[in-house]
C-alpha positions in Angstrom: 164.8 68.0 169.8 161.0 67.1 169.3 159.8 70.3 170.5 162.5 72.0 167.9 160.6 69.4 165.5 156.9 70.5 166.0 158.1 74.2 166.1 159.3 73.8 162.6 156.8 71.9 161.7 154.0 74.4 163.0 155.9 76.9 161.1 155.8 75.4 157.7 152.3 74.6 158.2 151.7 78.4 159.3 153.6 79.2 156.2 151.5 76.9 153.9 148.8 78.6 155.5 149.8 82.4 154.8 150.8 81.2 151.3 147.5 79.6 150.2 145.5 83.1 151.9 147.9 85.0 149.5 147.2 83.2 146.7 143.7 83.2 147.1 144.0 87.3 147.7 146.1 87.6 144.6 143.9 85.7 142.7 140.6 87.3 143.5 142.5 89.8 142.8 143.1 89.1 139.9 139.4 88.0 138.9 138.3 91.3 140.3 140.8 93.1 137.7 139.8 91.9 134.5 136.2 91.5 135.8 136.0 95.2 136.3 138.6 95.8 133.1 136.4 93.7 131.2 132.8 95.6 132.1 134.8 98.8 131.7 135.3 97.7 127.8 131.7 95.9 127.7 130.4 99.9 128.9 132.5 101.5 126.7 131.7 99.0 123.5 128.1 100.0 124.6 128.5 103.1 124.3 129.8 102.8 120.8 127.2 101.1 120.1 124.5 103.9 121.5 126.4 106.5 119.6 126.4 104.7 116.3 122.3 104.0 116.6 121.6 107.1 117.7 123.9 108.6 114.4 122.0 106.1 112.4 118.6 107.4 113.9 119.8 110.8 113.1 120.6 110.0 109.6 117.0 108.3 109.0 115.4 110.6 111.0 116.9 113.4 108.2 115.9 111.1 104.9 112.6 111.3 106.2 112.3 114.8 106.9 113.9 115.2 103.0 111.5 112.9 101.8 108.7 114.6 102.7 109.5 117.9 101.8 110.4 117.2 98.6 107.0 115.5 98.7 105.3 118.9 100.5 107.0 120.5 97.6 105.8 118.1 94.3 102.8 118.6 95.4 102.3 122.1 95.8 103.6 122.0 92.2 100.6 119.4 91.4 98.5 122.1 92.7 100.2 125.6 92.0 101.9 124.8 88.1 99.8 122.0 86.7 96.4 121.8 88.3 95.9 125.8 87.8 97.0 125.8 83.9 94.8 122.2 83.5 91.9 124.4 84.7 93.3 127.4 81.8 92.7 125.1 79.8 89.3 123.6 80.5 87.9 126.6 80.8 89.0 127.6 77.6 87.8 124.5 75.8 84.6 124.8 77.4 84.1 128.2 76.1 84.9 126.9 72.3 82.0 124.3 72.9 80.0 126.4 73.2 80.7 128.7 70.9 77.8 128.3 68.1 80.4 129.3 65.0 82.6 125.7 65.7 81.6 123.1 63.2 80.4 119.7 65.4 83.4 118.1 64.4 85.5 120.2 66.3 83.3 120.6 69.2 83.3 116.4 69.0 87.2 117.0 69.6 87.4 119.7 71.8 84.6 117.5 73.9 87.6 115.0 73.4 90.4 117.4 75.4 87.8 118.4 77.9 87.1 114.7 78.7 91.4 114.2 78.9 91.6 117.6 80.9 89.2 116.7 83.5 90.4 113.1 83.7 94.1 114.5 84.3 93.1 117.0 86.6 91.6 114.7 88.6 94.5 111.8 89.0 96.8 115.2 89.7 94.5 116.1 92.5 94.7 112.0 93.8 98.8 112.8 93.7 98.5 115.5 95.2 96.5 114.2 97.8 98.6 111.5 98.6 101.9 113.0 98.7 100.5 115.3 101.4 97.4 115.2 102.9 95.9 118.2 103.9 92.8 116.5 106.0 96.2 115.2 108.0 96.8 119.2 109.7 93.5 120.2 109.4 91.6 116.9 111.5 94.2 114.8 112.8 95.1 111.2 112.4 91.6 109.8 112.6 90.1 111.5 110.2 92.7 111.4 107.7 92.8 107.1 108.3 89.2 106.8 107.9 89.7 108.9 104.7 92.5 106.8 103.4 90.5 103.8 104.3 87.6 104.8 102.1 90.0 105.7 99.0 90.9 102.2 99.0 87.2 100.5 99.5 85.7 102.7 97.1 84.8 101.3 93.8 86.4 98.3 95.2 85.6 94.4 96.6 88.4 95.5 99.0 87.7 95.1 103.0 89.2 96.8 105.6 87.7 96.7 109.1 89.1 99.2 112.0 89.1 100.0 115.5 91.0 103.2 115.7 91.5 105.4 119.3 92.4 109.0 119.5 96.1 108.8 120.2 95.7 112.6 122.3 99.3 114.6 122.6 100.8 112.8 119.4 103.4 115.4 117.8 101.8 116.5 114.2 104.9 114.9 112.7 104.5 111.6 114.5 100.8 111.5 113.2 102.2 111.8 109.6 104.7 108.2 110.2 102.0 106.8 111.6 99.9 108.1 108.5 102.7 106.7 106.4 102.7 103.5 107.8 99.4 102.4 107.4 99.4 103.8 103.4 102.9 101.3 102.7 101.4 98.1 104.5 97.7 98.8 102.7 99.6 98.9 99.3 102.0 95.7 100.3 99.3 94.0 101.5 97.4 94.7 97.9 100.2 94.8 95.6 102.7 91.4 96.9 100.4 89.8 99.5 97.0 90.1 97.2 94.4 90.4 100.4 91.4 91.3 99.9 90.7 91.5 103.6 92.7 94.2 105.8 92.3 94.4 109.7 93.8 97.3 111.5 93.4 98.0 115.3 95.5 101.5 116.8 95.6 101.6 120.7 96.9 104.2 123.0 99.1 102.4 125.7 101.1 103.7 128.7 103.0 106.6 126.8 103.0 105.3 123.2 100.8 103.4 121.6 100.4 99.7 119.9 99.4 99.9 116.0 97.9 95.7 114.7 98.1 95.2 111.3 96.8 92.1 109.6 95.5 90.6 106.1 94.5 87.5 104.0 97.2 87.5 101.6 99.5 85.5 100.6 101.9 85.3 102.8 106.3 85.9 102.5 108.7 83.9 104.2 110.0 85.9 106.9 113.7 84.5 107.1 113.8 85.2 103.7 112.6 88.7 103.5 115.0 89.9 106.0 117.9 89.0 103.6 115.9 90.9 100.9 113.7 93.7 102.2 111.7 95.6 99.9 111.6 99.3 99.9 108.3 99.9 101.2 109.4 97.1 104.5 112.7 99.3 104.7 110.6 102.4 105.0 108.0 101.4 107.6 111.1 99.8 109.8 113.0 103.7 109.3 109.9 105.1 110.3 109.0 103.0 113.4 113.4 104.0 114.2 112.1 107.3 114.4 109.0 106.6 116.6 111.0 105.2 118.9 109.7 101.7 118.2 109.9 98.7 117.6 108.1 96.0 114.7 107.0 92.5 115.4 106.2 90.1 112.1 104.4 86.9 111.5 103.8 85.3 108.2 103.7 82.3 106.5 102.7 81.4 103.3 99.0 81.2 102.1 97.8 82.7 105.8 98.6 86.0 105.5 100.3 88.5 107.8 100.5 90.5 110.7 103.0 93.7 111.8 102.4 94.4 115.6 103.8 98.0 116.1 104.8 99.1 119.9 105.7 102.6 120.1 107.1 105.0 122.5 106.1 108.4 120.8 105.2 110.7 123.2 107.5 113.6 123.8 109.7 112.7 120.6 
């Protein structure tokens, strides 16, 4: 009777046993199913994800492109339409000055249009310049810094120290973002921060490079501006999309600010 006992007993304990494995089995089974079901869906919401930004950088990738060539193409008119029939016209007026049958009146007033003529022909060739700069293709990004540099310190109590490497094997329309870049913080630093000091530092690093803006201005609240970026802010971020990029900003009030730029750009 007692051995009948213990067998029965040893049985149900056996059977406990074999019930507790299995329903530790079933339920790492269980965790293993919706762990893998639920990386599956974190992959695939990934991959949504990666599709949609690279659509985006698609998208802002082909803005830019339209942007400058309407650019490219406003200026060539600059140059072709209105710069060429400016000069008509100078030409002409400088002929009537000095034709000795004009009463001095006249000649006071043709002095007059030559004076508007030249002056307009001039800010035309500054548009021009600035919409696309030639010194860009012909010397590289360098030179055509350096150039913009002086166009702002010229005639100016405007500061702007540099420290500027040759970024070697930079695609000629990586060169012009980066060219871009530098003209929209200059002017946001002069127009809305008000510097009068401007620091930039470009550095070649591993297959990119690393682009230090800073000034003396003063100042935006960061938090702020992120709920309200300007246009010029929203174009240097599109840009940096496209440089495969990305854009670090500090600034506080009354200290000024600095944009750290790390790019990837090689190859792009």
């Amino acid at each position: 009777m007692e051995e009948k006992y213990f067998a029965s007993q040893e049985e149900i304990i056996g059977a406990l046993v074999y019930g507790i494995i299995f329903l530790v089995l079933v339920t790492l089974g269980l965790i293993l199913f919706f762990y893998y079901s639920r990386r599956k869906l974190v992959e695939k919401e990934i991959e949504k994800i990666n599709i949609k930004l690279d659509h985006q950088r698609k998208i802002l990738q082909t803005t830019i492109k339209v942007q400058e060539e309407e650019r490219h193409r406003i200026a060539q008119d600059l140059h072709d339409a209105i710069s060429s029939k400016l000069n008509v016209v100078s030409l002409t007026t400088n002929v009537l000055i000095e034709d000795e049958t004009i009463a001095n009146e006249h000649k006071d007033a043709l002095n007059h249009i030559l004076d508007i003529t030249t002056r307009t022909l001039e800010s035309s060739r500054k548009i021009a310049h600035e919409l696309m700069p030639p010194i860009l293709d012909k010397f590289g990004l360098t030179v055509a810094l350096e150039e913009l540099f002086d166009e702002f310190t010229s005639n100016t109590d405007i500061n702007i120290k540099h420290d500027i490497e040759s970024i070697e094997g930079l695609e000629k329309s990586n060169e012009l973002h980066v060219f871009r870049i530098t003209q929209e913080l200059i002017n946001n630093a002069l127009v809305h921060g008000k510097a009068s000091e401007l620091q930039l530092e470009l550095r070649k690093k591993d297959n990119g490079f690393v682009l230090v803006f800073k000034d003396n201005g003063v100042g935006f609240d960061i938090k702020t501006n992120k709920k309200k970026s300007g246009i010029g802010l929203q174009n240097i971020k599109s840009r940096v999309a496209i440089l495969n990029g990305q854009l670090f900003v500090k600034s506080s009030k009354k200290t000024g600010s600095i944009f750290t730029i790390n790019c990837k750009a090689y190859g792009h």
